[in-house]
C-alpha positions in Angstrom: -29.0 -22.1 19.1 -29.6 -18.3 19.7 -27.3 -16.4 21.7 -28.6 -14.5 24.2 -27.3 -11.0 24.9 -27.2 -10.3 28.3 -28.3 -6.9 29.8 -24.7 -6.2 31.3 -23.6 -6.5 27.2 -26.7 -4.3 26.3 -25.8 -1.8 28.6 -22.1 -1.3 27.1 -23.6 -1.5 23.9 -25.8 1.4 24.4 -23.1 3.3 25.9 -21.0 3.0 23.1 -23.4 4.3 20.8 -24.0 7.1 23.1 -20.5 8.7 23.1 -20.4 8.2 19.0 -23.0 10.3 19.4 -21.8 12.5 21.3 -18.7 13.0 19.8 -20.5 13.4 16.3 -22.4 16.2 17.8 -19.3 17.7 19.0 -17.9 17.5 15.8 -20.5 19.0 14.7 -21.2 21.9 17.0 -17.5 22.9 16.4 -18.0 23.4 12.9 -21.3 25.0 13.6 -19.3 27.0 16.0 -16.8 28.1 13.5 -19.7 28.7 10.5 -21.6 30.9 12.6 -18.8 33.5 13.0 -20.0 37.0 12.9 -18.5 39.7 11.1 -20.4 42.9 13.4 -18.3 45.5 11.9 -20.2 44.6 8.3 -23.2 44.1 10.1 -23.7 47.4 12.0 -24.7 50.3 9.4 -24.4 53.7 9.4 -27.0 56.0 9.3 -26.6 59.1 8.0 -29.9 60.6 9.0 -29.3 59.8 12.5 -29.2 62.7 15.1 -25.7 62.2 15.7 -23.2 64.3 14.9 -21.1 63.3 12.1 -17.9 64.5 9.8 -15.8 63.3 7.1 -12.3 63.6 8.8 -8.4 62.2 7.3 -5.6 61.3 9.5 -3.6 63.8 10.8 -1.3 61.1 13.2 -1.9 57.9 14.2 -1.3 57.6 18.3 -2.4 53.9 19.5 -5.0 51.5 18.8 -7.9 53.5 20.2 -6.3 57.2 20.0 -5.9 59.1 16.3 -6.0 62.6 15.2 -7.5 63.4 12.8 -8.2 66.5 10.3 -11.2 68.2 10.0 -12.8 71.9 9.5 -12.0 74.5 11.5 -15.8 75.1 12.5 -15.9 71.2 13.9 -12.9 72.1 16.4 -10.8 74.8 16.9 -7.1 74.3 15.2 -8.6 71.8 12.4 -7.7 68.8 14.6 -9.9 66.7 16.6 -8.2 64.3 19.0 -10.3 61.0 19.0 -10.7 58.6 21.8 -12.6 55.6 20.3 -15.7 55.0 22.4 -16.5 51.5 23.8 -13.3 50.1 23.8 -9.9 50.1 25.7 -7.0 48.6 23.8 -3.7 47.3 25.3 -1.0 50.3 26.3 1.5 51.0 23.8 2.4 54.7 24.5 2.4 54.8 27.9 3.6 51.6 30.2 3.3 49.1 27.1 1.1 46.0 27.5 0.8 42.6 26.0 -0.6 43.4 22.3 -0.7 47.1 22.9 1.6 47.2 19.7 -0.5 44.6 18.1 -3.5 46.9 18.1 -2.1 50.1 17.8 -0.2 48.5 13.9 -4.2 46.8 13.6 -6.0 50.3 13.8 -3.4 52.3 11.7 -3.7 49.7 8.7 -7.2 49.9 8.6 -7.4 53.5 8.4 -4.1 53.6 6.2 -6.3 51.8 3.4 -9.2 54.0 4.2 -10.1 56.1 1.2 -13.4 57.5 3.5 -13.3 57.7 7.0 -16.0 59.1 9.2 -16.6 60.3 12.5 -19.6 60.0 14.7 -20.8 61.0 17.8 -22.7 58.9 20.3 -25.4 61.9 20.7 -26.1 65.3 19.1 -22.6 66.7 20.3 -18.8 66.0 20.3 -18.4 64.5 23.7 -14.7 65.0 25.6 -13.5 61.9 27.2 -11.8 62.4 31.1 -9.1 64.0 30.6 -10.7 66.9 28.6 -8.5 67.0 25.3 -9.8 64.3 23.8 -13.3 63.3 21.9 -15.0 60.2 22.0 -16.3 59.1 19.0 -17.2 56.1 16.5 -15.2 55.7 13.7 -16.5 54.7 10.3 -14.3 53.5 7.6 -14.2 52.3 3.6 -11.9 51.2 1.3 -12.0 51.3 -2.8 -13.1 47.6 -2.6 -16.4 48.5 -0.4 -19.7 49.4 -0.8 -20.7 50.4 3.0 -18.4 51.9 5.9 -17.1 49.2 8.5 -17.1 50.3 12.3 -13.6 50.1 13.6 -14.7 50.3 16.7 -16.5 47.2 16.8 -13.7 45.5 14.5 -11.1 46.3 16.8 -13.5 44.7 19.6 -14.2 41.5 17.6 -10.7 40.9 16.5 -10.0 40.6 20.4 -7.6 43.6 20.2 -9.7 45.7 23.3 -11.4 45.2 26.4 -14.5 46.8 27.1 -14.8 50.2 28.0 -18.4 51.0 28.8 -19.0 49.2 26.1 -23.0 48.7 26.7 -23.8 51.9 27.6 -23.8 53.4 24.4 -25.7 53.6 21.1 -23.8 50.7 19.6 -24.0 48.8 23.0 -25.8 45.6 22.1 -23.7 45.1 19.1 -20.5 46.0 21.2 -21.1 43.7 24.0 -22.0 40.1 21.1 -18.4 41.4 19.5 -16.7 41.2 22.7 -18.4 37.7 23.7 -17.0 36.2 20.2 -14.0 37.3 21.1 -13.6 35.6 24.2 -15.2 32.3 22.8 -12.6 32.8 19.7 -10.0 33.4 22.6 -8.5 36.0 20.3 -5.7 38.3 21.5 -6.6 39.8 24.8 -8.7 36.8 25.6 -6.3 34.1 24.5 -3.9 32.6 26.4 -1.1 33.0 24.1 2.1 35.4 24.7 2.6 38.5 22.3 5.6 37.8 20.8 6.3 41.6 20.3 6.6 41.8 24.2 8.8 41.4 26.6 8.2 39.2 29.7 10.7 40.2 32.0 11.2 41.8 35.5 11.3 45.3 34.3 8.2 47.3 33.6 7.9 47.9 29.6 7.4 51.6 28.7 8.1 54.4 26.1 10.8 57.3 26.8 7.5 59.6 26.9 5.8 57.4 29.8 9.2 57.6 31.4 9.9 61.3 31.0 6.5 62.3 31.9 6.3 60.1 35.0 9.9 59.5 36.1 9.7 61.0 39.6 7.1 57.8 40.2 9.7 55.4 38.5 12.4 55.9 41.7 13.9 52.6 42.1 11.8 50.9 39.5 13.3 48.9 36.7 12.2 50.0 33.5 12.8 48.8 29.7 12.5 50.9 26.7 13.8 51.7 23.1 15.4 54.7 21.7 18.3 56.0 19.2 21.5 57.1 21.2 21.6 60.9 20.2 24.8 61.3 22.2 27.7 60.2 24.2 29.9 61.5 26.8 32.1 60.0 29.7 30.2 57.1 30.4 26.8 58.2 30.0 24.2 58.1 26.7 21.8 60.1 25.6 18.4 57.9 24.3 15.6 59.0 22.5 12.2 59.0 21.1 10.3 60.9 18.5 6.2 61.2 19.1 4.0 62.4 16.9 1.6 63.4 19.4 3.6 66.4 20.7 6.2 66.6 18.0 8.9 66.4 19.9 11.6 63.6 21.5 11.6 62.8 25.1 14.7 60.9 26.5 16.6 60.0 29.1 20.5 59.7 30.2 21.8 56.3 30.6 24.6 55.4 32.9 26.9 52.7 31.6 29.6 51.2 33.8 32.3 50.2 31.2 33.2 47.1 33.6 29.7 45.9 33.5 29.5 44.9 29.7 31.3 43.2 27.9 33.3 44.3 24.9 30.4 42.9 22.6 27.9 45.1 24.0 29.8 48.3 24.5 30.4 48.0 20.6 26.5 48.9 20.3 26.7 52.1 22.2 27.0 54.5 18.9 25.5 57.7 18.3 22.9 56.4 15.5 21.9 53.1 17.1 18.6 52.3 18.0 19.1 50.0 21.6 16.9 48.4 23.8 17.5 49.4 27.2 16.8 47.4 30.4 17.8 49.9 33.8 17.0 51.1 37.3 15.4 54.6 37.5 17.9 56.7 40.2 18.3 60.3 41.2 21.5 62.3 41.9 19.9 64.7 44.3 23.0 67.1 44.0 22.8 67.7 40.4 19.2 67.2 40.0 19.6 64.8 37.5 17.6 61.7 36.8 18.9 58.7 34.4 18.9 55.0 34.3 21.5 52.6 35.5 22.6 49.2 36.3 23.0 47.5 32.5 23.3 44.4 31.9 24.4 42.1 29.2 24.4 38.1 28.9 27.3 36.4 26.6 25.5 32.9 27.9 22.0 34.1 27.6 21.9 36.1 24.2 18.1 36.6 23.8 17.2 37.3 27.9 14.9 40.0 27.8 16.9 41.9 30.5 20.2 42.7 28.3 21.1 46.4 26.9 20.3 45.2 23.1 20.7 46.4 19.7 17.6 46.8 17.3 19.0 48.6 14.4 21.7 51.1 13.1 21.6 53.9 10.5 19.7 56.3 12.7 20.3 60.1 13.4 19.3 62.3 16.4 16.6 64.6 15.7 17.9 67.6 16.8 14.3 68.8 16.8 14.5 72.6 15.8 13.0 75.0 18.2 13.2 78.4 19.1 14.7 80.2 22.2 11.1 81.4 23.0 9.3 78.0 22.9 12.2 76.3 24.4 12.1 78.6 27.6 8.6 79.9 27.7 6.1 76.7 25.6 3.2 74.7 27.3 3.1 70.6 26.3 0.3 69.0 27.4 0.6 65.2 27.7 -1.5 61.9 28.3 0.2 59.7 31.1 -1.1 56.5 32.6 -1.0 56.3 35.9 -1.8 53.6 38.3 -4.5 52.8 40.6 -3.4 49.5 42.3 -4.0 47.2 39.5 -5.1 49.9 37.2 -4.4 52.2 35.0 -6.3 55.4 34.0 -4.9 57.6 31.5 -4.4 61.7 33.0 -3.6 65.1 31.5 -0.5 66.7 32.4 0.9 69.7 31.4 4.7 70.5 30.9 7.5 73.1 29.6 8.8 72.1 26.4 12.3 72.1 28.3 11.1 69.9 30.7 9.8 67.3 28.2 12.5 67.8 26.4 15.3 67.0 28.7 17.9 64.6 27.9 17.1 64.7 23.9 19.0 66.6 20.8 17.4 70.2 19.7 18.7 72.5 17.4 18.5 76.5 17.4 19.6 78.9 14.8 21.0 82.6 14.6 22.1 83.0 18.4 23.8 86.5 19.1 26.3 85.1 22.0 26.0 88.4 23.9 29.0 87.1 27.0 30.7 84.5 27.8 32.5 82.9 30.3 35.5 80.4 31.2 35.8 78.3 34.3 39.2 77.4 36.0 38.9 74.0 33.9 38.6 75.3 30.5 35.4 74.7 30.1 33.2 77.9 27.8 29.8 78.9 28.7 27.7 81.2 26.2 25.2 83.3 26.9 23.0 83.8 24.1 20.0 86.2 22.9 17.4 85.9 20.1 14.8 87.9 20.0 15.0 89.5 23.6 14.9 85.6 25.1 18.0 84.2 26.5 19.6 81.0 26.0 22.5 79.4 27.6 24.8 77.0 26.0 27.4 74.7 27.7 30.7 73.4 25.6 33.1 72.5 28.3 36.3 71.5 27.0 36.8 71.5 23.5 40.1 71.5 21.3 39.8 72.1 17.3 41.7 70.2 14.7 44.4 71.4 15.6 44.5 70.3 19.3 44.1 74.2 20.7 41.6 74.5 23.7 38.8 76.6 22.3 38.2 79.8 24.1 35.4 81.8 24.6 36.5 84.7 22.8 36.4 82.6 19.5 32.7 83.1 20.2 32.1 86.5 22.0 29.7 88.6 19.8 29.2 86.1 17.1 26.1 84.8 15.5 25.8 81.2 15.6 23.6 78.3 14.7 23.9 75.4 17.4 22.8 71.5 17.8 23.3 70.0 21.1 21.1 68.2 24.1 18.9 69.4 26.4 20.1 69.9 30.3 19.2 71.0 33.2 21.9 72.5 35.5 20.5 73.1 38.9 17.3 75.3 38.0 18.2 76.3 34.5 17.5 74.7 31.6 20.3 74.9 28.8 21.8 73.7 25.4 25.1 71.1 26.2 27.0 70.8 23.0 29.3 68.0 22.9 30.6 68.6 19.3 32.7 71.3 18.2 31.3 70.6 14.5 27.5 71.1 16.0 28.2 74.9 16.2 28.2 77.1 13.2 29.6 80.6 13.7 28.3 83.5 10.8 
């Protein structure tokens, strides 16, 4: 007897073999997916016959993931150094107010061009083009190693690798190559466009930064709880000194942090050394009758160890700079800085230009062979010396220092004396001068 399938069984049978297929042609797309990977940095060639304008350049300093400085000939740009923006992209902060993968990308691009052994700089026309702010170039960078035949664009590496949003990206030479880059990025979900947390961040309340964002900006920061890393450089009745090197001016910037001693416990007050390098989580306040700006309110967690709002310690071994500079720089010098600054959600990058005192406020400097021309002692024992070298004048604070033999130092131990002196930068009321906390930080010839 035959069986007789009935069209309800038919139906489900078809079905079944419907969503086999289906899922054998998903299977299949998702290795087709992953075969079809597109490697645009290889892809793209340069041409050296093009009318663009072109250089071999090396590294003078690495900045961020799409900022570097780099060397070349005094009749491409004035000073040998061209500062280049890289066109079509915008990676994540990592100067300025740090973002998710900002460190991520700025580590990515110095590699790459670490391991260069050619690098290569091209316009996007028949001219070096300045970016917004004026000090900067935008340009494509071209790059080889000893194991290649043909420069990579790391431009369109960086954009394929997910490590940069677009930035004008199709309105350039490169566009049409910029633009498929960014689209397998986001169907990679790579970086930017993953959904993933950068582990090299912190997601906390306060608003990440570096001490040069901070410095630069810190009138907008009122209130504001920030989070940044430095080495202590100094302390002194409650208060630390934290700093940060950058290359791009070549010099610290810094803050003072206020610490009450009641507010951590013993385990983190242990970490506040000069030489330690801390991370610092604080509210931005100003003391309007010394004129003084620092960060307060520290916290520390004996129950919560790793929460991304306690005072930390990274790493010990470190010294303060004491960045040498001369009494004429120190008074007189022009820095010019790029700041980020925001437009409601965001963030545009601005040129700003300050005295070296200024930027260097709250960080260690050094000076050397200071004629102390007068001096003077106030009713608490604390010296002031007023110094000259070369026709500038420099003041130094000491306060109230004793020697090894627990004598109060006086001024006249320094009157007409030439000295050599390390110390940190501060402001009282409108004049900036050299605080010396140290009695060991001043040599007398």
């Amino acid at each position: 007897m035959k069986k007789i399938i009935s069209v309800r069984s038919l139906a489900l049978i078809l079905l079944v073999a419907t969503l086999l297929c289906s899922f054998a042609s998903c299977g299949g797309n998702e290795e087709e997916t992953k075969d079809e990977h597109v490697d645009y940095a290889s892809e793209l060639k340069l041409d050296m016959s093009s009318d663009t304008v072109k250089q071999e350049a090396t590294v003078h300093i690495y900045i961020d993931g799409d900022t570097t400085h780099f060397n070349v000939p005094e009749s491409v740009m004035e000073g040998g150094i061209i500062k280049a923006r890289y066109l079509a992209i915008n990676t994540p902060e990592s100067t300025g107010r740090i973002e998710p993968w900002g460190k991520a990308a700025s580590e990515f691009t110095k590699e790459k061009l670490k391991n260069a052994t050619s690098i290569i700089l091209e316009s996007d026309d028949g001219k070096w083009n300045a970016d917004s702010t004026g000090g900067r170039y935008l340009v494509w960078i071209w790059y080889k190693t000893a194991e290649m035949t043909d420069y990579r664009n790391l431009n369109i590496e960086i954009l394929q690798n997910g490590l940069a949003i677009a930035s004008k990206s199709a309105q350039n030479r490169y566009g049409e190559t910029c633009m498929k880059a960014i689209d397998q990025a986001k169907l990679e979900k790579l970086y930017v466009y993953s959904a993933e947390k950068d582990p090299n961040f912190h997601y906390g309340a306060a608003q990440e930064m570096t001490l040069k964002e901070l410095r630069a900006n810190i009138t907008s920061y009122e209130g504001v709880k920030v989070a940044f890393e430095g080495v202590i450089a100094a302390v002194y009745d409650g208060s630390f000194y934290v700093e940060e090197y950058d290359e791009e001016t070549a010099m610290c910037q810094g803050v003072s942090v206020y610490y009450q001693t009641g507010g951590l416990p013993g385990l983190a007050l242990e970490n506040i050394q000069i030489g330690n390098r801390v991370r610092v989580v604080g509210s931005v306040t100003y003391f309007e009758a010394g004129d003084v700006w620092q960060v307060s309110g520290l916290t520390y967690s004996l129950m919560k160890p790793d929460d991304p709002s306690n005072f930390k310690l990274i790493s010990t071994g470190h010294t303060p700079a004491f960045t040498p500079v001369s009494p004429a720089d120190f008074m007189s010098k022009k820095v010019d800085v790029i700041v980020t600054e925001s437009e409601g959600e965001e963030m545009t990058e601005v040129a700003k230009t300050f005295s070296y005192a200024d930027l260097a406020l709250d960080t260690s400097v050094s000076m050397e062979m200071l004629e102390v021309t007068d001096t003077k002692t106030n009713q608490k024992g604390e010296v002031t010396l007023y110094c000259t070298k070369d026709g500038v004048k420099i003041t130094l604070f000491l306060g109230s220092m004793y020697d090894a033999n627990d004598k109060l130092i006086s001024a006249d131990d320094f009157k007409g004396k030439t000295i050599d002196v390390k110390g940190i930068v501060d402001k009282y009321y409108d004049t900036y001068q050299i605080r010396v906390f140290n009695l060991n930080d001043i040599t007398v010839w």
